[in-house]
N, C-alpha and C positions, 0 to 999 in steps of 0.2 A: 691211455691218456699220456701226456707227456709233457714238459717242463713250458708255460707260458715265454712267450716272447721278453716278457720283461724278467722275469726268474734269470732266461737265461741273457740278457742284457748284465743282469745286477751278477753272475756269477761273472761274466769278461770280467767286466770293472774291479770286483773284489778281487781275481786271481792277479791282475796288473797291480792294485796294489799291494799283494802279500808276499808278489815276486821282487818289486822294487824296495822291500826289506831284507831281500834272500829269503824267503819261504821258500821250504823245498818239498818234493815232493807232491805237487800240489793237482788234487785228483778233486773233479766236477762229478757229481753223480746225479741225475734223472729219479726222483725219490716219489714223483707224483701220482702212480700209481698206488703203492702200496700206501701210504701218508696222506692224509685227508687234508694235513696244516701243512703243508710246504711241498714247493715243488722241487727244489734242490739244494744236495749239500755241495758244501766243498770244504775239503779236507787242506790241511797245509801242516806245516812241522817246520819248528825253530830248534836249532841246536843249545841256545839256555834260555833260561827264563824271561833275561830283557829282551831276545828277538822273540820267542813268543807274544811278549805285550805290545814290543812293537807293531809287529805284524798286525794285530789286533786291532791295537788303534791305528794305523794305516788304512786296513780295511772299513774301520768303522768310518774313518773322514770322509774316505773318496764316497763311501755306499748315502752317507748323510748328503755330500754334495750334490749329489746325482737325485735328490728327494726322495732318497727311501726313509723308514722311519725304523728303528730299530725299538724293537719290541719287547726283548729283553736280554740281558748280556750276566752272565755268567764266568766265575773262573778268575776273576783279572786280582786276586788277593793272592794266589800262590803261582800264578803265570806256567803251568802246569799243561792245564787245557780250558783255553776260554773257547765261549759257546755264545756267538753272536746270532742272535735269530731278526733276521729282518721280515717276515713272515711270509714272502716269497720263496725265500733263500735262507735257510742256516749255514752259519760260517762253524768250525770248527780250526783251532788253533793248537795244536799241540805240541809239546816236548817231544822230541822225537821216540825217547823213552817211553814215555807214556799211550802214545801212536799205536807202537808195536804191542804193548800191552794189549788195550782197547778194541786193535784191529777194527775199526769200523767197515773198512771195503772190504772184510772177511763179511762182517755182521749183512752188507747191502752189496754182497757181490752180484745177485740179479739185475740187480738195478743198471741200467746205461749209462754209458761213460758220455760226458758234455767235454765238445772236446775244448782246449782254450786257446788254442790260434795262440800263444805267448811265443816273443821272438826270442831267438837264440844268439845270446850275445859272446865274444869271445870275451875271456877274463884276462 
């Protein structure tokens, strides 16, 4: 099995805007296999707290604009690690500290990589 069309619609969209806050490190994973409630994550990492939330709500506007509905959000009181579940698509937002802790693409290394076509801009 593997990630519906619109999962992976709703993972472009979210990686464009977590990138348009500097989200780094920003890794799609194909989850729909092993996971009966969601077809993909996508990881991201902010260097402090307020790009964490930013990012977060970044992601959560464009994913609202597009008619998804978010299901439930977690996290956003210590800006840490918020956990946006759109029910196609969990977003994960984290401290980059906290990332390396967590390791989730340790946890879902199996899992395929969704790629995100994001352009490469010079700084």
């Amino acid at each position: 099995m593997t990630a519906s069309d619109r999962a992976r619609e709703l993972v472009r969209l979210a990686a464009r805007a977590a990138d348009s806050k500097k989200a780094e490190d920003l890794v799609a994973l194909d989850v729909s296999g092993p996971l009966p409630l969601t077809d993909a994550f996508l990881i991201a990492s902010g260097d402090n707290e307020r790009n964490v939330l930013a990012i977060a709500g970044a992601v959560e506007d464009a994913l609202i604009e597009a008619g998804a509905k978010p299901l439930r959000r977690e996290g956003r009181s210590e800006g840490r690690w918020v956990l946006l579940d759109f029910g196609d698509l969990v977003v994960h937002v984290f401290h980059e500290e906290d990332r390396l802790f967590y390791s989730l693409e340790r946890l879902w290394k199996d899992a395929p990589v969704i790629p995100l076509d994001l352009e490469v801009t010079a700084d």
